[in-house]
LOZADO-852622 format. One record per residue: residue in one letter; chain; x, y, z of N, C-alpha, C in turn. Coordinates in steps of 0.05 Angstrom, whole numbers, plus 5000, padded with zeros to 4 digits. Layout:
N
+------+-------+------+------+------+------+------+------+------+------+------+
: rest : kette :  n.x :  n.y :  n.z : ca.x : ca.y : ca.z :  c.x :  c.y :  c.z :
+------+-------+------+------+------+------+------+------+------+------+------+
:    A :     A :    X :    Y :    Z :    X :    Y :    Z :    X :    Y :    Z :
...
+------+-------+------+------+------+------+------+------+------+------+------+
***
This chain:
62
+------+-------+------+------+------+------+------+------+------+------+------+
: rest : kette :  n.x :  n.y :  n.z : ca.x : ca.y : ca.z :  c.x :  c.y :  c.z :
+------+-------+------+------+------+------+------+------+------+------+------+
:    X :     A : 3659 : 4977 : 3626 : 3662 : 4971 : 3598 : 3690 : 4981 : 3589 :
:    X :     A : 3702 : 4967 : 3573 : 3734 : 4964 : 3565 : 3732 : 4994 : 3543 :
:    X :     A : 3749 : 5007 : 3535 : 3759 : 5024 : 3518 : 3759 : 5001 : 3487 :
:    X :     A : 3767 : 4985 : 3486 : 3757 : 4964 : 3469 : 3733 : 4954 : 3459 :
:    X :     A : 3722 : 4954 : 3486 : 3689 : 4947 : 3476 : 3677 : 4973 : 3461 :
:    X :     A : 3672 : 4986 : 3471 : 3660 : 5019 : 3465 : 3675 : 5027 : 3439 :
:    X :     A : 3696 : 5021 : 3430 : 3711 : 5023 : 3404 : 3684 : 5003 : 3389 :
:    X :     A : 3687 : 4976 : 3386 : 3675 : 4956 : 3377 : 3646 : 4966 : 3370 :
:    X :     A : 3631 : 4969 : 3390 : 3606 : 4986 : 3391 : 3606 : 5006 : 3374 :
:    X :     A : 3624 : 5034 : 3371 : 3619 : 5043 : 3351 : 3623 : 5044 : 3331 :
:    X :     A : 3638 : 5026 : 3329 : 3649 : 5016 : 3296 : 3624 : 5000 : 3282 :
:    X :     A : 3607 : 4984 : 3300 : 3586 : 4974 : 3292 : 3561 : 4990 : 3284 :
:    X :     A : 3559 : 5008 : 3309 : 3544 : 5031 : 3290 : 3540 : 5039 : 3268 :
:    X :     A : 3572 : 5052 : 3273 : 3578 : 5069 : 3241 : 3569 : 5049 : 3220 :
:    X :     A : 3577 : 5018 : 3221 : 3575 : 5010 : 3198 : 3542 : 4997 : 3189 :
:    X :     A : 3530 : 4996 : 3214 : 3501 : 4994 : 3207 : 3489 : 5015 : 3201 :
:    X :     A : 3496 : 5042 : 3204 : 3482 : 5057 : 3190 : 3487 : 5061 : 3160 :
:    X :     A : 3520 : 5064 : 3150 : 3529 : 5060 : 3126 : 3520 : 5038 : 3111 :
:    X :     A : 3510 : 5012 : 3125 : 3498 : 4995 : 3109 : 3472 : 4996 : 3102 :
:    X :     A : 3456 : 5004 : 3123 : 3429 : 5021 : 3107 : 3430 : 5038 : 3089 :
:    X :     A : 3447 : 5055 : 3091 : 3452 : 5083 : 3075 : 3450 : 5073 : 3048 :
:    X :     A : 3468 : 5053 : 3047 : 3477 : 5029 : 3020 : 3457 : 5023 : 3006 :
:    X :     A : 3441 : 5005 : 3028 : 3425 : 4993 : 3019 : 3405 : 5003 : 3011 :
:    X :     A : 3387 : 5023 : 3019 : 3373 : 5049 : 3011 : 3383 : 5055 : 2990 :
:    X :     A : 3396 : 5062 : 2981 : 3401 : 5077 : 2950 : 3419 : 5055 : 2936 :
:    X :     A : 3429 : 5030 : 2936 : 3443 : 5019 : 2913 : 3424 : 4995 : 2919 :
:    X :     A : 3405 : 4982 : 2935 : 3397 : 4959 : 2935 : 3415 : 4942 : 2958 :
:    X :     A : 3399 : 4920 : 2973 : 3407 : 4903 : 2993 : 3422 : 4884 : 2982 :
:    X :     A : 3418 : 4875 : 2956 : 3443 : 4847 : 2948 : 3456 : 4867 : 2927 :
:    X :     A : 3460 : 4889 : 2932 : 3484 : 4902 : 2910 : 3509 : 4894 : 2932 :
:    X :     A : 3538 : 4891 : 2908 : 3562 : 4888 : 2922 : 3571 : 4903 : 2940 :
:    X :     A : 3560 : 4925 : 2940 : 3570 : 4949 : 2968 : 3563 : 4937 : 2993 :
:    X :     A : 3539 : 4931 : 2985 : 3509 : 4923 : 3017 : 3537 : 4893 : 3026 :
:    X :     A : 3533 : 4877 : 3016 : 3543 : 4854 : 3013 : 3569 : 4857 : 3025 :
:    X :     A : 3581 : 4876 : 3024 : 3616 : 4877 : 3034 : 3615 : 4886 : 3060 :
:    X :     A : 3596 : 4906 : 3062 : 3594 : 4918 : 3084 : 3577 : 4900 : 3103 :
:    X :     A : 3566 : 4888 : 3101 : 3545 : 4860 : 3105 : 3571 : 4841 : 3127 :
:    X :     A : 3596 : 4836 : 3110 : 3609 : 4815 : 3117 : 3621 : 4825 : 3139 :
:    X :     A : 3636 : 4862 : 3140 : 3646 : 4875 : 3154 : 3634 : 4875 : 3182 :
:    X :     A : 3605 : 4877 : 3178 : 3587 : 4884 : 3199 : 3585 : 4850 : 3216 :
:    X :     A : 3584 : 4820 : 3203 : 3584 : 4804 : 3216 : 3611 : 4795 : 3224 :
:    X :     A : 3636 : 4808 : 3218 : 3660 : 4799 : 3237 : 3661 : 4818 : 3263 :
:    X :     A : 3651 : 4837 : 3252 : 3658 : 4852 : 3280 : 3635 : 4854 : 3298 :
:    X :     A : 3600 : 4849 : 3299 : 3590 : 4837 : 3314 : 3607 : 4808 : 3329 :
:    X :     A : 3622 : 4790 : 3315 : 3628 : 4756 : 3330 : 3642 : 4767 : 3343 :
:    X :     A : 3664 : 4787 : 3327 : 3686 : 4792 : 3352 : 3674 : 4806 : 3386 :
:    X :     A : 3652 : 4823 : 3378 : 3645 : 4833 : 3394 : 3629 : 4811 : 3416 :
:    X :     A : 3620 : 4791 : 3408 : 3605 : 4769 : 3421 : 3634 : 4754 : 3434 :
:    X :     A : 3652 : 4746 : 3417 : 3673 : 4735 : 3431 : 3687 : 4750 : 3447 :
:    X :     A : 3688 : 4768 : 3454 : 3696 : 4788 : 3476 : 3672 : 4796 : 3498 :
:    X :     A : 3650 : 4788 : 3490 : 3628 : 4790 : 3516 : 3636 : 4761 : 3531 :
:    X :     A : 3634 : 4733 : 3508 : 3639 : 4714 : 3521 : 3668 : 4717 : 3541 :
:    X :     A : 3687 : 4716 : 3528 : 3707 : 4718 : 3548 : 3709 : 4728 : 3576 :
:    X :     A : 3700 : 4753 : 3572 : 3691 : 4776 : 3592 : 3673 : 4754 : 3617 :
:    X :     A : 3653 : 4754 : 3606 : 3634 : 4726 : 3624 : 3655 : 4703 : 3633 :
:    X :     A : 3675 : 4700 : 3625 : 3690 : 4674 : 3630 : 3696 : 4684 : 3656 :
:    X :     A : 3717 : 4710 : 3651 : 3736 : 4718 : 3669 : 3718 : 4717 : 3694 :
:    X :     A : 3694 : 4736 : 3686 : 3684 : 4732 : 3716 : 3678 : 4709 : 3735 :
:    X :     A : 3661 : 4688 : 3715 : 3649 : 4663 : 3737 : 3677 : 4648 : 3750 :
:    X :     A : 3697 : 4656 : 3738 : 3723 : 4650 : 3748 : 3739 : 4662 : 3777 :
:    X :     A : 3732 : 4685 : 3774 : 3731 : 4705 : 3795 : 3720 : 4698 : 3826 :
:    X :     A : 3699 : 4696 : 3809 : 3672 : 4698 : 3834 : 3659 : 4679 : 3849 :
+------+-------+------+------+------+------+------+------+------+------+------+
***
């Protein structure tokens, strides 16, 4: 696993827990939940488009 990925991973963490945290005390469609909402689905895709790739390199490989 890349120093990249494991970055990605915990950035996703952090921000799923901060988005509960959010969401727990201001509400799930308050503007906080919602921003952090959008934060959390770019950097899951990115993280998907870096698994995909990763998968590329290999069947290429192998």
């Amino acid at each position: 696993m890349s120093l990249y990925s494991v970055n990605l991973i915990i950035k996703i963490e952090k921000l799923r827990k901060e988005m509960t945290d959010v969401a727990l005390k201001k509400g799930i469609t308050s503007k906080e939940s919602l921003h952090i909402s959008q934060e959390l689905d770019e950097l899951l895709n990115d993280y998907e488009q870096y698994k995909h790739q990763e998968n590329e390199k290999h069947k290429h490989q192998g």
